[in-house]
N, CA and C atoms as an extended XYZ file, in Angstrom:
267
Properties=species:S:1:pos:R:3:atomname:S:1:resname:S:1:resid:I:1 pbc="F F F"
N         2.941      -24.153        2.304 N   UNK     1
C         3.734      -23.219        1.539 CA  UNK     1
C         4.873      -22.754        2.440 C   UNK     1
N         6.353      -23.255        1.970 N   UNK     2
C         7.172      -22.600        3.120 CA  UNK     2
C         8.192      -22.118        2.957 C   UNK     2
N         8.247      -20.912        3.082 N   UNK     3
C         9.339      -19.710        2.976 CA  UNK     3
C        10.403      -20.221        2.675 C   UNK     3
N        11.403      -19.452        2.123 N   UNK     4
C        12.733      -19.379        2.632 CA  UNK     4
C        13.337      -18.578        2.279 C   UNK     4
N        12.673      -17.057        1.693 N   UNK     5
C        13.504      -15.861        1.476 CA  UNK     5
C        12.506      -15.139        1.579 C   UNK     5
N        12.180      -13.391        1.634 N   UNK     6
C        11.384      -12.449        1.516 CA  UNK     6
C        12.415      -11.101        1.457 C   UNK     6
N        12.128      -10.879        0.031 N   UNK     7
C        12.613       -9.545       -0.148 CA  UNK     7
C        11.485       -8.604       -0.737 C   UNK     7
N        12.148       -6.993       -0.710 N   UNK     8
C        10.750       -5.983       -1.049 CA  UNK     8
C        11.710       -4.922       -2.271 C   UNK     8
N        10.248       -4.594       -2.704 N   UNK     9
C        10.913       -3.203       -3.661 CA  UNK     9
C         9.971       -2.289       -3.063 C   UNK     9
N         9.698       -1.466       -4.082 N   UNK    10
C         8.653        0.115       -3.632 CA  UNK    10
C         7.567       -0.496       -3.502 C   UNK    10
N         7.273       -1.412       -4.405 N   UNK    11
C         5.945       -2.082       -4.641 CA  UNK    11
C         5.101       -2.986       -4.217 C   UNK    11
N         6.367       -3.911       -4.020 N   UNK    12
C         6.108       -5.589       -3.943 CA  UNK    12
C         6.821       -6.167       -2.770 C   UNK    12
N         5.929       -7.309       -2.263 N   UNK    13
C         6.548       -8.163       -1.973 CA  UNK    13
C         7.132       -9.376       -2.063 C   UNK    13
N         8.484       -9.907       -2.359 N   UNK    14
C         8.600      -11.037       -3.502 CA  UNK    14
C         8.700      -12.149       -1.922 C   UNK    14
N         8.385      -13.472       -2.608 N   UNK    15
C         8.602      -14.210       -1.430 CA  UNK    15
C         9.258      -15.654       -2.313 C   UNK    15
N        10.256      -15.937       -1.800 N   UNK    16
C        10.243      -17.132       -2.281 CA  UNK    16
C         9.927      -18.554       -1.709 C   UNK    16
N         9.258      -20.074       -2.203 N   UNK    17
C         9.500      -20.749       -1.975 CA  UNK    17
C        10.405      -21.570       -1.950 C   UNK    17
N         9.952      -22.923       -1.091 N   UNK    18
C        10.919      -24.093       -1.059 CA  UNK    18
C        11.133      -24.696       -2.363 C   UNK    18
N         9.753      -24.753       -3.014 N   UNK    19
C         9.667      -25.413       -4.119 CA  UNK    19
C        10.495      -25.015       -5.482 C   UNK    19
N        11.094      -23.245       -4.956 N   UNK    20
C        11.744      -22.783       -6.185 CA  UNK    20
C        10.634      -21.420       -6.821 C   UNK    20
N         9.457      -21.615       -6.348 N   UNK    21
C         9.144      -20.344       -7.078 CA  UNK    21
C         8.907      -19.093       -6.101 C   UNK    21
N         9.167      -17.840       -6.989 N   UNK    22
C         9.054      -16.894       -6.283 CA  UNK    22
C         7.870      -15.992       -6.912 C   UNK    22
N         7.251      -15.148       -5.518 N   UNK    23
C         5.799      -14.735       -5.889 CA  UNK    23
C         6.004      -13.423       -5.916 C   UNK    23
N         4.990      -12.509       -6.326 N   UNK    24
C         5.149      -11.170       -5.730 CA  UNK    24
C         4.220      -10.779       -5.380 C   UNK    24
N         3.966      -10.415       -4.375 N   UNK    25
C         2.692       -9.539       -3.929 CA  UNK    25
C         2.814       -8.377       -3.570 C   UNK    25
N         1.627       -7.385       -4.030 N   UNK    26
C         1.797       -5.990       -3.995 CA  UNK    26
C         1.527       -5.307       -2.320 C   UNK    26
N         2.379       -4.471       -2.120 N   UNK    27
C         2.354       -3.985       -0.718 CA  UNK    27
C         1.039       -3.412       -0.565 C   UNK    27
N         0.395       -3.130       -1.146 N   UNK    28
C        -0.415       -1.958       -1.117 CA  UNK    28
C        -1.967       -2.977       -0.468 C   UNK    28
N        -1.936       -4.698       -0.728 N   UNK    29
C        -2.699       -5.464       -0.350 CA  UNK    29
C        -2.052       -5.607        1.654 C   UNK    29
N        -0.909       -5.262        2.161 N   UNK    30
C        -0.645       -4.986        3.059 CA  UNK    30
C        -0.434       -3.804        3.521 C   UNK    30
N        -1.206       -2.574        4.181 N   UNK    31
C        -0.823       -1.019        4.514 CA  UNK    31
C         0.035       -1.331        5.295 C   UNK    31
N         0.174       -1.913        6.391 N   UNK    32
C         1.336       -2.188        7.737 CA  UNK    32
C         2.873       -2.193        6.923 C   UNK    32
N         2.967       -2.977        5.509 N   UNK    33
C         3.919       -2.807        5.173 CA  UNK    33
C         4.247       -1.875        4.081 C   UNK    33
N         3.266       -1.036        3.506 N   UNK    34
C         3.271       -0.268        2.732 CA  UNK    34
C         3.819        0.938        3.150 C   UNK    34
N         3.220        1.300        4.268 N   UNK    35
C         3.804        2.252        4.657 CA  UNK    35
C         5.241        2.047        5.707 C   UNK    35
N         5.277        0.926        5.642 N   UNK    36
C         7.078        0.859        6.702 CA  UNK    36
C         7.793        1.707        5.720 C   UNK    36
N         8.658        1.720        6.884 N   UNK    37
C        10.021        1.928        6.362 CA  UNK    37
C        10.996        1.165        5.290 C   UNK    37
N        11.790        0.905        4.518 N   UNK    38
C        12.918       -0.057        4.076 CA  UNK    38
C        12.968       -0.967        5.231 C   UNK    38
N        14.029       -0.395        6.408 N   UNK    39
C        14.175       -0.751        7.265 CA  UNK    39
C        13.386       -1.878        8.210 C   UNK    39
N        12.268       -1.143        8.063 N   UNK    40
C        10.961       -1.996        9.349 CA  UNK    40
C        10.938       -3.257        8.448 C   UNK    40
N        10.996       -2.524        6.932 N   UNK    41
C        10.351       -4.489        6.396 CA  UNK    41
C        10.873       -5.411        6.463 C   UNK    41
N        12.512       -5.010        6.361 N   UNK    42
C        13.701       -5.679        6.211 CA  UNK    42
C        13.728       -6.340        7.609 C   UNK    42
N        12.967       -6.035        9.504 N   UNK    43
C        13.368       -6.480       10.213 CA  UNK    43
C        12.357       -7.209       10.463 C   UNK    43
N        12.142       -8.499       10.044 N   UNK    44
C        11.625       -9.834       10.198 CA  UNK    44
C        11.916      -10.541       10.195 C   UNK    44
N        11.358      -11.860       10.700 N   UNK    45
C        11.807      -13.342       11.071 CA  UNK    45
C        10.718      -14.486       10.083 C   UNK    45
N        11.261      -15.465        9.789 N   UNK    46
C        10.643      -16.626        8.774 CA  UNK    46
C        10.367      -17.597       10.152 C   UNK    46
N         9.078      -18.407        9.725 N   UNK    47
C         9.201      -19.603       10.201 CA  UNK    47
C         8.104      -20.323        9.523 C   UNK    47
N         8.191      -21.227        9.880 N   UNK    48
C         7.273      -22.556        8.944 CA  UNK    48
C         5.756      -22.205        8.458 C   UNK    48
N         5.164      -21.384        9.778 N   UNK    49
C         3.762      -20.585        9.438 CA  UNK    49
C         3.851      -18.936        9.068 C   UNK    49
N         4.796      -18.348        8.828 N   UNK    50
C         4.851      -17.275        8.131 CA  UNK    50
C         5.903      -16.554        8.448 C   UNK    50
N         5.664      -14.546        8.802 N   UNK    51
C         6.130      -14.018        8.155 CA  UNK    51
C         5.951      -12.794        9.431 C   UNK    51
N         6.939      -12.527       10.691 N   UNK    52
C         6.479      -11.819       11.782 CA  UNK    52
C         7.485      -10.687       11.860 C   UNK    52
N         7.137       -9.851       11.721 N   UNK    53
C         7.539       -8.191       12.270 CA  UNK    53
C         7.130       -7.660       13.375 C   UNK    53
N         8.019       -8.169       14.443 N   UNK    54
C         8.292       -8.087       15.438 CA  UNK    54
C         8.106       -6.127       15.998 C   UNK    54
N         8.798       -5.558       15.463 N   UNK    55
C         8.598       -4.022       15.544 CA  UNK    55
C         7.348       -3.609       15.130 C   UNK    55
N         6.367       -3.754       14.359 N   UNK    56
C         5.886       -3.684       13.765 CA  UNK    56
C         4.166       -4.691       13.931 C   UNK    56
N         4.661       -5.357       15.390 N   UNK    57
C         3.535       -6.236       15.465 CA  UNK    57
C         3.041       -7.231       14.829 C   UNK    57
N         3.393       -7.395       13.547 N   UNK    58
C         2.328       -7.776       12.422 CA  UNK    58
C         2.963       -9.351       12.040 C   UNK    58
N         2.182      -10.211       11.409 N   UNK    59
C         2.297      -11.336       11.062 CA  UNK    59
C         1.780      -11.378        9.617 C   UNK    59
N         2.237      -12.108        9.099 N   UNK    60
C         1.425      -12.822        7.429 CA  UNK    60
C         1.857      -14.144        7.866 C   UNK    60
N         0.455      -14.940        7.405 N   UNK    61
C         0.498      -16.382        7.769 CA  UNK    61
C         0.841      -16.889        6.458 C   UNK    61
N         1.776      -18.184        6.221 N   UNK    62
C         1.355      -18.575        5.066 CA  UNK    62
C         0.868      -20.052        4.782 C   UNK    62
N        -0.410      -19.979        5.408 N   UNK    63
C        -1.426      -20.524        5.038 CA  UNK    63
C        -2.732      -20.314        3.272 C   UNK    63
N        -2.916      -21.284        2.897 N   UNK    64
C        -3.160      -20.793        2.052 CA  UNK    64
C        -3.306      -21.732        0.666 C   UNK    64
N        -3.442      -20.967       -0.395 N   UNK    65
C        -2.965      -21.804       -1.660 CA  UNK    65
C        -2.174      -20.872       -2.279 C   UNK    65
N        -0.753      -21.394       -2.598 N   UNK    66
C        -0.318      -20.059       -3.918 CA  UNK    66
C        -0.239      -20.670       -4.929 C   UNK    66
N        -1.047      -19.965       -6.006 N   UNK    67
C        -1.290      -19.923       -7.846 CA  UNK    67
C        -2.649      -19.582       -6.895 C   UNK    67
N        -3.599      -19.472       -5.944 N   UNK    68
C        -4.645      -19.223       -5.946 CA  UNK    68
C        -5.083      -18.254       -6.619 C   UNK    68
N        -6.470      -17.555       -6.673 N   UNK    69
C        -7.227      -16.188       -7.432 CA  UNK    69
C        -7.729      -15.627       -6.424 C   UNK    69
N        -7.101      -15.907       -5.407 N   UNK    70
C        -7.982      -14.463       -4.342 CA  UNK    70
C        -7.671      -13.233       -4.517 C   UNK    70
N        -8.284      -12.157       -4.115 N   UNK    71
C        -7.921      -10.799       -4.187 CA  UNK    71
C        -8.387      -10.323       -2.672 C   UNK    71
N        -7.260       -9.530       -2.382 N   UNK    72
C        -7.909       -8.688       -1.124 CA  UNK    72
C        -8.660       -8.395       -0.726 C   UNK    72
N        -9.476       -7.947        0.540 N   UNK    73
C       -10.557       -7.631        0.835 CA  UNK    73
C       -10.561       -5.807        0.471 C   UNK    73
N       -11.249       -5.101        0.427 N   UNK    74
C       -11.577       -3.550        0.155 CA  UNK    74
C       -10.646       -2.820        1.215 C   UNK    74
N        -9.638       -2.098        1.303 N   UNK    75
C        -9.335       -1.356        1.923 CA  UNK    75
C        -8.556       -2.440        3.515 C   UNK    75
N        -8.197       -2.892        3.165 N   UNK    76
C        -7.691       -4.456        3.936 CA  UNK    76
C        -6.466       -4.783        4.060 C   UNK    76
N        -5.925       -6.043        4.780 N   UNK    77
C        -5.480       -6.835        5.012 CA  UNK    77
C        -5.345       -8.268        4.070 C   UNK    77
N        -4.487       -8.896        3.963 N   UNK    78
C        -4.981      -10.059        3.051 CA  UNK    78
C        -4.292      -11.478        3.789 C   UNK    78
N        -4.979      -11.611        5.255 N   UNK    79
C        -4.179      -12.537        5.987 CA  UNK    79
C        -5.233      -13.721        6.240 C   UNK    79
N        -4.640      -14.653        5.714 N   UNK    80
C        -3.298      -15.454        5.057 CA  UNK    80
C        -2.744      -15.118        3.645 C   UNK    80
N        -1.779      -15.525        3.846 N   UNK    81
C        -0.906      -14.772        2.413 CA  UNK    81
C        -2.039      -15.938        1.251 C   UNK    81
N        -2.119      -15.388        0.273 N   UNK    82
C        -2.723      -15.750       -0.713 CA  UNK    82
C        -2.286      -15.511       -2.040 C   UNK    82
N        -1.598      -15.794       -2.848 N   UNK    83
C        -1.115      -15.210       -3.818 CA  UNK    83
C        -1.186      -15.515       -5.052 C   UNK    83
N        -1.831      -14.649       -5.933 N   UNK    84
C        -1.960      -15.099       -7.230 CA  UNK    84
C        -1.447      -14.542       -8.575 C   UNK    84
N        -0.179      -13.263       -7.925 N   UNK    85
C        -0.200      -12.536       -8.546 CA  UNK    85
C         1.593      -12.905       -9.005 C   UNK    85
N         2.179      -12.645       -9.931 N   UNK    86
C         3.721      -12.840      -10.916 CA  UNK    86
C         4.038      -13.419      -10.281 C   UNK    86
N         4.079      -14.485      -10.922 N   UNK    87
C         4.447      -16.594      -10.315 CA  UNK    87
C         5.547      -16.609      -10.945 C   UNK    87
N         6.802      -16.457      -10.663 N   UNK    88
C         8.327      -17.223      -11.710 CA  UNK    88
C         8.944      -17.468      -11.095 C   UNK    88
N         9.507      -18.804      -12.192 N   UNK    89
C         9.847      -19.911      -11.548 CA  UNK    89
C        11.728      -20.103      -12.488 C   UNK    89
């Protein structure tokens, strides 16, 4: 699965693929980015295995399947990106 855009709202995180589709996943399955700033989320780097915030420590791998049905773990993290949630294409 390999990047080539990541933008955010209040909510979400949209990611797009190579393939053309873009996902959204809800921040709230990431706290590290839930609670950033605009700013903090906005300062990251792409590369072939994910998704690193450098300020912020944090990585999302994107390893994985997307159209998968996983759901987060309880009060969690959800690393590797997994996404099953508003697929458009």
């Amino acid at each position: 699965m390999e990047l080539i855009a990541v933008r955010f709202d209040d909510v979400t995180m949209w990611v797009e693929l190579i393939d053309g589709r873009v996902l959204g996943v809800p921040l709230a399955w990431f706290p590290f980015l839930l609670h950033a700033s605009p700013e903090q989320r906005a300062d990251f780097e792409l590369s072939y295995s994910g998704i690193h915030w450098d300020a912020l420590n944090e990585d999302i791998s994107t390893a994985g399947r997307a159209g998968g049905h996983d759901t987060p773990p309880k009060g969690g993290c959800l690393r590797p990106l997994r996404v099953a949630c508003q697929c458009h294409k």
